[in-house]
mmCIF entry with sequence, helices, sheets and N, C-alpha, C, O atoms, coordinates in Angstrom:
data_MODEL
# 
_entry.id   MODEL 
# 
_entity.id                         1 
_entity.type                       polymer 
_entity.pdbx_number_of_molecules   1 
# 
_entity_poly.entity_id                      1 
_entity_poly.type                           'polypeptide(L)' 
_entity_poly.nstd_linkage                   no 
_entity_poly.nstd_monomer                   no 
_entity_poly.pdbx_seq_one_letter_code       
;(UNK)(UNK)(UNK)(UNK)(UNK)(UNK)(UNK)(UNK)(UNK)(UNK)(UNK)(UNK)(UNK)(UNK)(UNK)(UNK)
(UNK)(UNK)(UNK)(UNK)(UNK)(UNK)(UNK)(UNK)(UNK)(UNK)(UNK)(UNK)(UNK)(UNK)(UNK)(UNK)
(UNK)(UNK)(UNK)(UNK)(UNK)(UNK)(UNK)(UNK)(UNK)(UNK)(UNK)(UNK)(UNK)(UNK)(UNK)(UNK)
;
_entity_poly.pdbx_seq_one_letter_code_can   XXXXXXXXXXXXXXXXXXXXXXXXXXXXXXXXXXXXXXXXXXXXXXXX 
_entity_poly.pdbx_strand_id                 A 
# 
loop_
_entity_poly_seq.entity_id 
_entity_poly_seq.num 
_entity_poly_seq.mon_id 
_entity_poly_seq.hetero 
1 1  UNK n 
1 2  UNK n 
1 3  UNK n 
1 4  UNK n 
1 5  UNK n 
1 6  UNK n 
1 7  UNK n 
1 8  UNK n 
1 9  UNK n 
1 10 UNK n 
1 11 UNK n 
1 12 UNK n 
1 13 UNK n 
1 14 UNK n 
1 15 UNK n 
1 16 UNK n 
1 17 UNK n 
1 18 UNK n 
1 19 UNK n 
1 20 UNK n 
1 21 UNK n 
1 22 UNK n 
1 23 UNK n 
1 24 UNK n 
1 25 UNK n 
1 26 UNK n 
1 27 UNK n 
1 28 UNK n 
1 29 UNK n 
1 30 UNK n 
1 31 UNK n 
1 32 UNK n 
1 33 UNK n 
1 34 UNK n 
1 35 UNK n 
1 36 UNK n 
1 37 UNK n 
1 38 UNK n 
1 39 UNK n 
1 40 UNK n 
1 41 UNK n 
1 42 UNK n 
1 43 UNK n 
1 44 UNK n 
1 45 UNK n 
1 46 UNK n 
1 47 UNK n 
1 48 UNK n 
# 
_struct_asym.id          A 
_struct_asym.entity_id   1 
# 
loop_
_struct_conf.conf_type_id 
_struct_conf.id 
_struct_conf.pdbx_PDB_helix_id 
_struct_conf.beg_label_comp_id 
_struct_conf.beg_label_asym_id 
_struct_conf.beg_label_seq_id 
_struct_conf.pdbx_beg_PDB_ins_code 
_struct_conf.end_label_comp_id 
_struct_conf.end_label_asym_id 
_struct_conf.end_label_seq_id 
_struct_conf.pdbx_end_PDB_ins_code 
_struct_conf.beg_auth_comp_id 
_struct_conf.beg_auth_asym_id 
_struct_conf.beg_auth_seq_id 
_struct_conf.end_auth_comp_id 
_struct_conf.end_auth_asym_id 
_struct_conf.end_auth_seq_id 
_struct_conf.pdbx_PDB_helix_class 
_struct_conf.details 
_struct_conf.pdbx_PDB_helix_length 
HELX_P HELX_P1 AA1 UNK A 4  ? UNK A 29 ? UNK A 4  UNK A 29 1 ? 26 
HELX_P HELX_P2 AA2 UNK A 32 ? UNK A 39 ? UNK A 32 UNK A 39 1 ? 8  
HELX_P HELX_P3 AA3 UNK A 42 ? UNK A 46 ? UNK A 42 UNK A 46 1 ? 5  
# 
_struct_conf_type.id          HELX_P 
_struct_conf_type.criteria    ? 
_struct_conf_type.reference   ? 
# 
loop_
_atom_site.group_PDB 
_atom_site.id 
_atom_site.type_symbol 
_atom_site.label_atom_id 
_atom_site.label_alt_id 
_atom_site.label_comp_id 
_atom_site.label_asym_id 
_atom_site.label_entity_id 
_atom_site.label_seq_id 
_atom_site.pdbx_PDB_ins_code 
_atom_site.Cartn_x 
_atom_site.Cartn_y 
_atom_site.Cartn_z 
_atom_site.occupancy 
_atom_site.B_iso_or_equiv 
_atom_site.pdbx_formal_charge 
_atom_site.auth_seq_id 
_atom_site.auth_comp_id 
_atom_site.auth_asym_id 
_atom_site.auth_atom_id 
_atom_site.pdbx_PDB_model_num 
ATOM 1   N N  . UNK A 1 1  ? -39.641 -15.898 -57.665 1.00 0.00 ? 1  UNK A N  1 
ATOM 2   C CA . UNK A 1 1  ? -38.314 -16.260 -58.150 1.00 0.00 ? 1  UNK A CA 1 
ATOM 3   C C  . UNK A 1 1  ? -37.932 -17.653 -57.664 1.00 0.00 ? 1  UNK A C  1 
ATOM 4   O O  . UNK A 1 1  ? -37.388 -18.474 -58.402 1.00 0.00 ? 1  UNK A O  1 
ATOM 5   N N  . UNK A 1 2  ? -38.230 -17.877 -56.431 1.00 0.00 ? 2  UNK A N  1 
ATOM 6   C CA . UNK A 1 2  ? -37.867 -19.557 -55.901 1.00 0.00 ? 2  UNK A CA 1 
ATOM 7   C C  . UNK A 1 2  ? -38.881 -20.462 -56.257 1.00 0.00 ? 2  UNK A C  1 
ATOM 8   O O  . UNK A 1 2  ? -38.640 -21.628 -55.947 1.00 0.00 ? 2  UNK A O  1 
ATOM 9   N N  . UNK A 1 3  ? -40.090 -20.218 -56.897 1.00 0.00 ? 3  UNK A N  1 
ATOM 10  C CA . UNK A 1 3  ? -40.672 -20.934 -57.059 1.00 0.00 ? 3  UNK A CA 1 
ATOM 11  C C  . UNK A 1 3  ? -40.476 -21.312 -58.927 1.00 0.00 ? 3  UNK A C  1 
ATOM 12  O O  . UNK A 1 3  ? -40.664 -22.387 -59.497 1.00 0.00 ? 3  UNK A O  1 
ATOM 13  N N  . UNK A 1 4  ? -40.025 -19.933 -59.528 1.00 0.00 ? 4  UNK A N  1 
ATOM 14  C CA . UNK A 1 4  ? -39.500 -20.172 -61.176 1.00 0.00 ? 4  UNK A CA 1 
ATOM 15  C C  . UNK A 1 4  ? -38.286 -20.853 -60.435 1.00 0.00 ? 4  UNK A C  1 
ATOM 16  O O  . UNK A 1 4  ? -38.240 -21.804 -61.215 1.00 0.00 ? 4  UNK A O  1 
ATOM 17  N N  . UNK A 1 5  ? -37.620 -21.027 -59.855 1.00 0.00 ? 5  UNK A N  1 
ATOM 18  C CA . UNK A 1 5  ? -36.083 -21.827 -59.677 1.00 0.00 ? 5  UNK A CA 1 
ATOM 19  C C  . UNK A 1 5  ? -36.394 -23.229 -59.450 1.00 0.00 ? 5  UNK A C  1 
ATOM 20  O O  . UNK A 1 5  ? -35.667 -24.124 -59.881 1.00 0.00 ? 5  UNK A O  1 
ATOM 21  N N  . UNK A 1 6  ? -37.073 -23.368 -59.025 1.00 0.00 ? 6  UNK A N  1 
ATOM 22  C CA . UNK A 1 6  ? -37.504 -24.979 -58.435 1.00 0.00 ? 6  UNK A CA 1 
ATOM 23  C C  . UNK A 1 6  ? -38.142 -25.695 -59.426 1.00 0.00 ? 6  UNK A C  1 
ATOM 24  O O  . UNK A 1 6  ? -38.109 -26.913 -59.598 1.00 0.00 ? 6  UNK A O  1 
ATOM 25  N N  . UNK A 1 7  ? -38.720 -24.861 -60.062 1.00 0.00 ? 7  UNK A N  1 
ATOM 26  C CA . UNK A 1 7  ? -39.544 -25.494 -61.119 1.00 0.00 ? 7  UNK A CA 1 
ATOM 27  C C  . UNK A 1 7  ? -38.702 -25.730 -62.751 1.00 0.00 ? 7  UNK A C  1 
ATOM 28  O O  . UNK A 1 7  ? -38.932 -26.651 -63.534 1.00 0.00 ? 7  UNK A O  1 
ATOM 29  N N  . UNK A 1 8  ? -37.946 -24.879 -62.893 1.00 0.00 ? 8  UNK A N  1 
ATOM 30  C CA . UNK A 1 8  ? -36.845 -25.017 -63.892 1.00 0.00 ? 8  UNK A CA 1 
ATOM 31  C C  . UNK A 1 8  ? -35.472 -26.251 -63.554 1.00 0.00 ? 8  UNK A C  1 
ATOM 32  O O  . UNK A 1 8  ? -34.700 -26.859 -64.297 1.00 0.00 ? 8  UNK A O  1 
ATOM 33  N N  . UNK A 1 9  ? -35.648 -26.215 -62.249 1.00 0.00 ? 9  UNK A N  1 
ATOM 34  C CA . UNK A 1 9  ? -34.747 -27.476 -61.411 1.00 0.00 ? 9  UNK A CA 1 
ATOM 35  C C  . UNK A 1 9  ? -35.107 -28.440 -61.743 1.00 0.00 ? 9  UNK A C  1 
ATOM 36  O O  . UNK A 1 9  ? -34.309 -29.243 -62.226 1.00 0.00 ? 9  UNK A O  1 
ATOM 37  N N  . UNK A 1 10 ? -36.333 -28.716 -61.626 1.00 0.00 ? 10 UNK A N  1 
ATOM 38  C CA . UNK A 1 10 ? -37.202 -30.141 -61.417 1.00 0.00 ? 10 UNK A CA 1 
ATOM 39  C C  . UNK A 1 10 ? -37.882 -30.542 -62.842 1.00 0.00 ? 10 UNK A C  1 
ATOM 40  O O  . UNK A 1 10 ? -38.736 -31.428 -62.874 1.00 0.00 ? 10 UNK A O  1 
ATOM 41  N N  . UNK A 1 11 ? -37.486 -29.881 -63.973 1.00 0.00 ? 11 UNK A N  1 
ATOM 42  C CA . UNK A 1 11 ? -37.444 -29.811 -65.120 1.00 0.00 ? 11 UNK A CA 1 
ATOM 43  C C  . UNK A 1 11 ? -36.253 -30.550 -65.875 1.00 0.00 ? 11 UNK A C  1 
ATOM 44  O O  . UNK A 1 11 ? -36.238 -31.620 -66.484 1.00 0.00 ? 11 UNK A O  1 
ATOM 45  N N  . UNK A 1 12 ? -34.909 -29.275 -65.538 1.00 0.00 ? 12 UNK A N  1 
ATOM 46  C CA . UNK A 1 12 ? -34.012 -30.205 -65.467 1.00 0.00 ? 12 UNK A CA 1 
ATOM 47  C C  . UNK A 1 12 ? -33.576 -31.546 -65.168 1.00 0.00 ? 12 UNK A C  1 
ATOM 48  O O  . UNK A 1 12 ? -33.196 -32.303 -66.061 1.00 0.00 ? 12 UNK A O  1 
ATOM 49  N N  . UNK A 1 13 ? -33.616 -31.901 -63.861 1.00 0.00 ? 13 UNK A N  1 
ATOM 50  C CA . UNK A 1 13 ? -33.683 -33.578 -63.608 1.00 0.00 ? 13 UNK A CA 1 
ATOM 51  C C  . UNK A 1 13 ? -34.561 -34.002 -63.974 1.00 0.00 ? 13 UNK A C  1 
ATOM 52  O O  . UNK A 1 13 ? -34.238 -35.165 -64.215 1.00 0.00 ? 13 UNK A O  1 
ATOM 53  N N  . UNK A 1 14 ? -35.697 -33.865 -64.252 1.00 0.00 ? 14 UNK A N  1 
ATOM 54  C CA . UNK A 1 14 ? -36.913 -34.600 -64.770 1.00 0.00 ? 14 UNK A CA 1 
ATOM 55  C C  . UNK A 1 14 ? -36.077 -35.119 -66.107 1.00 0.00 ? 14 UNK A C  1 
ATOM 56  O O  . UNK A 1 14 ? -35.867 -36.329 -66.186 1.00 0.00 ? 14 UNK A O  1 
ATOM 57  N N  . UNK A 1 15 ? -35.524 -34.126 -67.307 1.00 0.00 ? 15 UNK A N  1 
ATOM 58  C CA . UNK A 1 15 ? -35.365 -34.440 -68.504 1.00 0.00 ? 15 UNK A CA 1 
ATOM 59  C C  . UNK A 1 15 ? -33.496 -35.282 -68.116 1.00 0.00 ? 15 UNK A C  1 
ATOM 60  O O  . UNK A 1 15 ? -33.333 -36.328 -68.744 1.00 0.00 ? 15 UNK A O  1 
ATOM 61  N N  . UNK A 1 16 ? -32.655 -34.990 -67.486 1.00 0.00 ? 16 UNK A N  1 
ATOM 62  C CA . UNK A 1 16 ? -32.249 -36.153 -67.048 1.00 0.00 ? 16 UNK A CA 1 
ATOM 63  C C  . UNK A 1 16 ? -32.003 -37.574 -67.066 1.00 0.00 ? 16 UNK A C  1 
ATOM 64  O O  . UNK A 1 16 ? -31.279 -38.437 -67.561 1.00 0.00 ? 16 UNK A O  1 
ATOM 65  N N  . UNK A 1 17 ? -33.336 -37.315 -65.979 1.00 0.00 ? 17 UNK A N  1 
ATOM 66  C CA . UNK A 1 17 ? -33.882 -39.013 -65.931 1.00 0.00 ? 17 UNK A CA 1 
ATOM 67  C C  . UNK A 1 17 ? -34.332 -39.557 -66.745 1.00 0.00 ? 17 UNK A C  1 
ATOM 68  O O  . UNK A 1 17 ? -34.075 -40.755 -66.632 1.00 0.00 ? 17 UNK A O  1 
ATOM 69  N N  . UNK A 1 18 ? -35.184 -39.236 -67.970 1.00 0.00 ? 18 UNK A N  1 
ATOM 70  C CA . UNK A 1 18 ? -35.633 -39.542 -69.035 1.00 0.00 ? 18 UNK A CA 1 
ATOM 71  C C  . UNK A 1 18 ? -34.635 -39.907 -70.044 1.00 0.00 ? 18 UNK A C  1 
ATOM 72  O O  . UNK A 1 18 ? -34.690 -40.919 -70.744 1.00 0.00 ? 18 UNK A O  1 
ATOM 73  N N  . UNK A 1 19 ? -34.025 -39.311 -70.061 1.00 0.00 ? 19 UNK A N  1 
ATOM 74  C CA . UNK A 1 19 ? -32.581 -39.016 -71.000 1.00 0.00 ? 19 UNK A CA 1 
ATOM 75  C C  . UNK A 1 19 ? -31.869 -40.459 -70.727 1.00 0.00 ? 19 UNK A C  1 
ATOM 76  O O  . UNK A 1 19 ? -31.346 -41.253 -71.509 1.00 0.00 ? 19 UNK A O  1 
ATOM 77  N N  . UNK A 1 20 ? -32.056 -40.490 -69.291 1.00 0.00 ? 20 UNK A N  1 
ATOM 78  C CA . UNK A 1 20 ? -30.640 -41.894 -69.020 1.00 0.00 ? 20 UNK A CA 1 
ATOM 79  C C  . UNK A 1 20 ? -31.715 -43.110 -69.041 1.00 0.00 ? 20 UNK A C  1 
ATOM 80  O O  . UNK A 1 20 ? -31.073 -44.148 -69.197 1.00 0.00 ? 20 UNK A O  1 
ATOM 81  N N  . UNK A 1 21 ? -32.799 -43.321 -68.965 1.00 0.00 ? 21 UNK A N  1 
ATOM 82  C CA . UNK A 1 21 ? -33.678 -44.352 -68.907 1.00 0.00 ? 21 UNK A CA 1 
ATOM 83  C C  . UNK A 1 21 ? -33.380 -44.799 -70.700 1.00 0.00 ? 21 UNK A C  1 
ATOM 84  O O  . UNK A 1 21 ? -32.932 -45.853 -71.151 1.00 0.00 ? 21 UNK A O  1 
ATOM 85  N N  . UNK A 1 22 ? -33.879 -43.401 -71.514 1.00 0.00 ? 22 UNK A N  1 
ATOM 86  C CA . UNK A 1 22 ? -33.749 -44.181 -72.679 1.00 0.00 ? 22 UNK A CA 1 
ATOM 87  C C  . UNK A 1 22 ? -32.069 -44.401 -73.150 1.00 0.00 ? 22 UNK A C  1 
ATOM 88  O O  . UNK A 1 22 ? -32.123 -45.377 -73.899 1.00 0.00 ? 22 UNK A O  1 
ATOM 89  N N  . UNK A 1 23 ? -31.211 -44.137 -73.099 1.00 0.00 ? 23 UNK A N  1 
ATOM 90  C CA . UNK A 1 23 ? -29.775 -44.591 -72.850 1.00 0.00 ? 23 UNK A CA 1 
ATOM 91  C C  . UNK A 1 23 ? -29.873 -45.949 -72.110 1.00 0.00 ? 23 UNK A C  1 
ATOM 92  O O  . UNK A 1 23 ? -28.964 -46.693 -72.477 1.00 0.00 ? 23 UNK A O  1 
ATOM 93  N N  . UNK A 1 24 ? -30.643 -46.477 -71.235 1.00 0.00 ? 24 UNK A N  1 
ATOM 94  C CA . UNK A 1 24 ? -30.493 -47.445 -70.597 1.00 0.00 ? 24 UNK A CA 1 
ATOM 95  C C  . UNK A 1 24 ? -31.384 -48.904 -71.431 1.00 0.00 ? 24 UNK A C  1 
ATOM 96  O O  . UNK A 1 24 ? -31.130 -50.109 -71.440 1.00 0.00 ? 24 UNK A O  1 
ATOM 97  N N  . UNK A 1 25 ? -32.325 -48.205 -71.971 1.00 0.00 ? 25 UNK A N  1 
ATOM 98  C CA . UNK A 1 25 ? -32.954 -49.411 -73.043 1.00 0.00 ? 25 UNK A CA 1 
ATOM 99  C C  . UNK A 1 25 ? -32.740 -49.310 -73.907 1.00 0.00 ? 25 UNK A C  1 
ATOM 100 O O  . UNK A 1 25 ? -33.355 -50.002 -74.718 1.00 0.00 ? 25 UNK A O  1 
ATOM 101 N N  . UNK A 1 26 ? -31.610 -48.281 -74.430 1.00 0.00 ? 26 UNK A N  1 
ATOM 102 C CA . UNK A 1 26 ? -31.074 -48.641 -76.336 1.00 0.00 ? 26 UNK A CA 1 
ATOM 103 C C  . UNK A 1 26 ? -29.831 -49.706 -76.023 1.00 0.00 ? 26 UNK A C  1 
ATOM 104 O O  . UNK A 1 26 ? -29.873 -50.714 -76.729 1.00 0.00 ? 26 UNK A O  1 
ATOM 105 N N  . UNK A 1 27 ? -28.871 -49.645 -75.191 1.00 0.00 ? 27 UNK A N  1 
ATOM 106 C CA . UNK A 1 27 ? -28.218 -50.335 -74.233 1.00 0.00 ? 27 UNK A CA 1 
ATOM 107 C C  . UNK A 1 27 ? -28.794 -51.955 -73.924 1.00 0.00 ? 27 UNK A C  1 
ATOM 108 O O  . UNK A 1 27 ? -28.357 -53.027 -74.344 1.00 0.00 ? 27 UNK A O  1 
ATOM 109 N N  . UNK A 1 28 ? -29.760 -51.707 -73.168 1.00 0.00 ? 28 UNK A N  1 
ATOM 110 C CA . UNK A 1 28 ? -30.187 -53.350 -73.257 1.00 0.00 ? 28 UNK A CA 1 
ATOM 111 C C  . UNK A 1 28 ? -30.491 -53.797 -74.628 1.00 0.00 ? 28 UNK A C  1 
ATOM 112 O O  . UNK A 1 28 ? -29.887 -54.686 -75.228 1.00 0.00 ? 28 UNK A O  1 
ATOM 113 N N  . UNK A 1 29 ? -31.485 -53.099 -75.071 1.00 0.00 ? 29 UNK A N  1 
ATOM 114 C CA . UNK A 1 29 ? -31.593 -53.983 -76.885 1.00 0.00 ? 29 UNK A CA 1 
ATOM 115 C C  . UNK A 1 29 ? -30.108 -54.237 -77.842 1.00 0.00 ? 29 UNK A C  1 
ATOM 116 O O  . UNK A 1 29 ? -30.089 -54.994 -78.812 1.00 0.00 ? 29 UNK A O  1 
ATOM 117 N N  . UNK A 1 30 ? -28.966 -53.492 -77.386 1.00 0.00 ? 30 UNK A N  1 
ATOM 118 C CA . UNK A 1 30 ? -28.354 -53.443 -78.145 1.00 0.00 ? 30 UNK A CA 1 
ATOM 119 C C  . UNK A 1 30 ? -27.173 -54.548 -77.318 1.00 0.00 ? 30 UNK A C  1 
ATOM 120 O O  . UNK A 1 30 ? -26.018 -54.229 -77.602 1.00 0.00 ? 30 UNK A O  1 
ATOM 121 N N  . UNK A 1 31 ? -27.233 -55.295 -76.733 1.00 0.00 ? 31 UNK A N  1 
ATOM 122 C CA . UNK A 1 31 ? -26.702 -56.434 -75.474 1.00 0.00 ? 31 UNK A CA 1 
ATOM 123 C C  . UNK A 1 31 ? -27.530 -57.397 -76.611 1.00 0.00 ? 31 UNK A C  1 
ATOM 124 O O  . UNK A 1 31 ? -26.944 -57.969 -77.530 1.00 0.00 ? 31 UNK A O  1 
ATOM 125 N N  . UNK A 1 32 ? -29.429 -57.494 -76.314 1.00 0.00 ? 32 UNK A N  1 
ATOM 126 C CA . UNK A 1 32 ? -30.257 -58.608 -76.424 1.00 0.00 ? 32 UNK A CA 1 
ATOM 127 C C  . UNK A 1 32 ? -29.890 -58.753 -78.039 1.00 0.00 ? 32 UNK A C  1 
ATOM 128 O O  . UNK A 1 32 ? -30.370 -59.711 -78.645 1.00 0.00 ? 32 UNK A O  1 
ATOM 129 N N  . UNK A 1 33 ? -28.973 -57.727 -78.791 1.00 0.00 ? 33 UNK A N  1 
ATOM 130 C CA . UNK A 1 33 ? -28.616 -58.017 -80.042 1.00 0.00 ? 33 UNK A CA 1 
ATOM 131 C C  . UNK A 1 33 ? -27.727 -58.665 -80.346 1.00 0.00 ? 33 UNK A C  1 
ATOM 132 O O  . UNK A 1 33 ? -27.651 -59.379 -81.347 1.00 0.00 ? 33 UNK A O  1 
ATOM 133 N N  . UNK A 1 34 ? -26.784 -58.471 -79.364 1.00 0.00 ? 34 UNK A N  1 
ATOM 134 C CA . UNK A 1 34 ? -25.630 -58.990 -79.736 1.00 0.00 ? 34 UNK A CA 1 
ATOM 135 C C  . UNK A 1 34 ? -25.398 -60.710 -79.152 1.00 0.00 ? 34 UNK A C  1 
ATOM 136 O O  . UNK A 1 34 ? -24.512 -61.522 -79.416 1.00 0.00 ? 34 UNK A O  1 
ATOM 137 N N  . UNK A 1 35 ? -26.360 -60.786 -78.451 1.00 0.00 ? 35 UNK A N  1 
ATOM 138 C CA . UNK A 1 35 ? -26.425 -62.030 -77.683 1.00 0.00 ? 35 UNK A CA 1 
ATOM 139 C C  . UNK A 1 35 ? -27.015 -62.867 -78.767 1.00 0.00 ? 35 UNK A C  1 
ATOM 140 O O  . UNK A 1 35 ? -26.328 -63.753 -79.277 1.00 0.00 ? 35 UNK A O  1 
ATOM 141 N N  . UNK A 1 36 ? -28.091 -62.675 -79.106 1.00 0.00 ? 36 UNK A N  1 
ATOM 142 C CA . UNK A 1 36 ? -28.685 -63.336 -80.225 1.00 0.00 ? 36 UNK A CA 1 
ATOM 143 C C  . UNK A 1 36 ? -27.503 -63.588 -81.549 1.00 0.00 ? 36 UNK A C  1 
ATOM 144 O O  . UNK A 1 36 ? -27.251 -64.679 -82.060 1.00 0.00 ? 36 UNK A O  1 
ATOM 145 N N  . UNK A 1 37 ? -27.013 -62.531 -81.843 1.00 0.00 ? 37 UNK A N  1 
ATOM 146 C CA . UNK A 1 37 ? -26.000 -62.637 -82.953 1.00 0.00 ? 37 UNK A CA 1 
ATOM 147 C C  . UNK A 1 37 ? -24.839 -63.915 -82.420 1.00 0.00 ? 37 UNK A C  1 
ATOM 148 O O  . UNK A 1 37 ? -24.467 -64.870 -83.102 1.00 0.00 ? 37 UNK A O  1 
ATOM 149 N N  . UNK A 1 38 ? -24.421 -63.578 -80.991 1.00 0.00 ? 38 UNK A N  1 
ATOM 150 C CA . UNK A 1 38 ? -22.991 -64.811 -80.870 1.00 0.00 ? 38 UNK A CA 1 
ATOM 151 C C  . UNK A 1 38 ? -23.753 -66.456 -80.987 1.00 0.00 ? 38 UNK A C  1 
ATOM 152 O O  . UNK A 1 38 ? -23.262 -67.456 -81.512 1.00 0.00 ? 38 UNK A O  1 
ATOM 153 N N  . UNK A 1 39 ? -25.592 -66.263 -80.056 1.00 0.00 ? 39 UNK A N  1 
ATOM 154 C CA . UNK A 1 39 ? -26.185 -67.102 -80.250 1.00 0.00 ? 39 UNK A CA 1 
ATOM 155 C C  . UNK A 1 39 ? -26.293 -68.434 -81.497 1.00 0.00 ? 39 UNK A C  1 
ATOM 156 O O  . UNK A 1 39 ? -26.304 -69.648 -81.292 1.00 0.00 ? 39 UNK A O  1 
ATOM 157 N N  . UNK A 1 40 ? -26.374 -67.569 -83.019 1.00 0.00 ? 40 UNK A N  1 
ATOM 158 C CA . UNK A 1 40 ? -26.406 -67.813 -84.041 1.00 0.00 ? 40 UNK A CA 1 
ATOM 159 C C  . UNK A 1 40 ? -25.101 -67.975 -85.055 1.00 0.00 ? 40 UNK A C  1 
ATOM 160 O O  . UNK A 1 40 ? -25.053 -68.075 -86.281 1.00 0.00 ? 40 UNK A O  1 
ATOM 161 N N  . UNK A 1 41 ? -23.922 -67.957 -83.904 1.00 0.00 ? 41 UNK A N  1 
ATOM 162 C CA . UNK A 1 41 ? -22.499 -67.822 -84.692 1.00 0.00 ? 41 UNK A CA 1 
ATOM 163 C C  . UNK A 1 41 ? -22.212 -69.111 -84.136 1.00 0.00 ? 41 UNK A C  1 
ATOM 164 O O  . UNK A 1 41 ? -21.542 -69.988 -84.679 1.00 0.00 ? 41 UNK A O  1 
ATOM 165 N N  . UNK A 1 42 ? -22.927 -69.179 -82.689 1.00 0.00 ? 42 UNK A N  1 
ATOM 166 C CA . UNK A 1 42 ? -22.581 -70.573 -81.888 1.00 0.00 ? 42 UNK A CA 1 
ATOM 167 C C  . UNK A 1 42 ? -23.307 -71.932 -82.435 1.00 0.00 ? 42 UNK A C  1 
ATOM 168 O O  . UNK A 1 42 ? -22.985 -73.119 -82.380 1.00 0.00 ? 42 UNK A O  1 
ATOM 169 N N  . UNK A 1 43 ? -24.199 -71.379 -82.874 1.00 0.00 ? 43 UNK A N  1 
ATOM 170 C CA . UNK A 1 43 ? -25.151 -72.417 -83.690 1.00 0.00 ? 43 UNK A CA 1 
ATOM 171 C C  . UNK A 1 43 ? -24.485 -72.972 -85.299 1.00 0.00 ? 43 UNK A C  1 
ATOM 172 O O  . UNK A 1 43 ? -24.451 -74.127 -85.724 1.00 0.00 ? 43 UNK A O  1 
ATOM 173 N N  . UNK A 1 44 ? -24.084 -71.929 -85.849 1.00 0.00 ? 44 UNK A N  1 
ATOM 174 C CA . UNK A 1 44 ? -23.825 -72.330 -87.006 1.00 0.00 ? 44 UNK A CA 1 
ATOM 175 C C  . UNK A 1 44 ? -22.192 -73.143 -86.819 1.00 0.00 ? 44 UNK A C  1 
ATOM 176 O O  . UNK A 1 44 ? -22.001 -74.100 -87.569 1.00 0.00 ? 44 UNK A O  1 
ATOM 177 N N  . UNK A 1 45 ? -21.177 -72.797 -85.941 1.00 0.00 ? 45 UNK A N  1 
ATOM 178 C CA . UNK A 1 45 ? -19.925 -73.646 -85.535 1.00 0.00 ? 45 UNK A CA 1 
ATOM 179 C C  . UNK A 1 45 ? -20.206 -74.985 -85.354 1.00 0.00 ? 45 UNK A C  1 
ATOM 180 O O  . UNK A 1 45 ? -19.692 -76.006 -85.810 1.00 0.00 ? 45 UNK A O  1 
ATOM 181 N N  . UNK A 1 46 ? -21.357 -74.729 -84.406 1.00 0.00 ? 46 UNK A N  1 
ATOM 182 C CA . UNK A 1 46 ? -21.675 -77.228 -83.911 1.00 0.00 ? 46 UNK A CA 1 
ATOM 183 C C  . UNK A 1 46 ? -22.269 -77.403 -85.163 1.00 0.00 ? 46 UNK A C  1 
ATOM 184 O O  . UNK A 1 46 ? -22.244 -78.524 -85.669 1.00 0.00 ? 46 UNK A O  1 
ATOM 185 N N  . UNK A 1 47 ? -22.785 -76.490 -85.726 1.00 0.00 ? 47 UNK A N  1 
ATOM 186 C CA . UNK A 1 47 ? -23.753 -77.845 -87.010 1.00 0.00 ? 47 UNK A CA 1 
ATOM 187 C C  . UNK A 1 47 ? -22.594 -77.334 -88.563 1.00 0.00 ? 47 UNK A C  1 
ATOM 188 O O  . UNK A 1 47 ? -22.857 -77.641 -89.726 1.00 0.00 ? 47 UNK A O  1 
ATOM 189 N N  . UNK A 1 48 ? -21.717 -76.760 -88.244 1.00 0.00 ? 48 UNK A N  1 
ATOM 190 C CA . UNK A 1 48 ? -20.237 -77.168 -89.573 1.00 0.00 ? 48 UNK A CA 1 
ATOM 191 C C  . UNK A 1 48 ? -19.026 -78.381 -88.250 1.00 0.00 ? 48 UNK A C  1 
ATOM 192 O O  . UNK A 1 48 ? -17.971 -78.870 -88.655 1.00 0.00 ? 48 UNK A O  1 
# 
C-alpha cells in the first residue's frame, strides 16, 4: 500500500512538472512573438 502511494505520488508531481515546463515554453514563444511583432511595428514607424 505505501509503496502503490508513493508511486501514484511521484506520478502525480512528475505530470506536474511536465505540465508547467510546457506552460513555461508556450509562454516564452509567445513573449519571442510578440517581441518580434512590436520589433516590426518599430521598424515600419522610422522608415514612414
Amino acid at each position: 500500500m505505501t509503496l502503490r502511494l508513493a508511486t501514484m505520488l511521484t506520478l502525480l508531481l512528475g505530470s506536474l512538472a511536465i505540465s508547467a515546463c510546457a506552460n513555461t515554453v508556450r509562454g516564452v514563444g509567445a513573449d519571442v512573438g510578440n517581441t518580434v511583432d512590436a520589433g516590426e511595428a518599430a521598424a515600419r514607424d522610422i522608415a514612414n
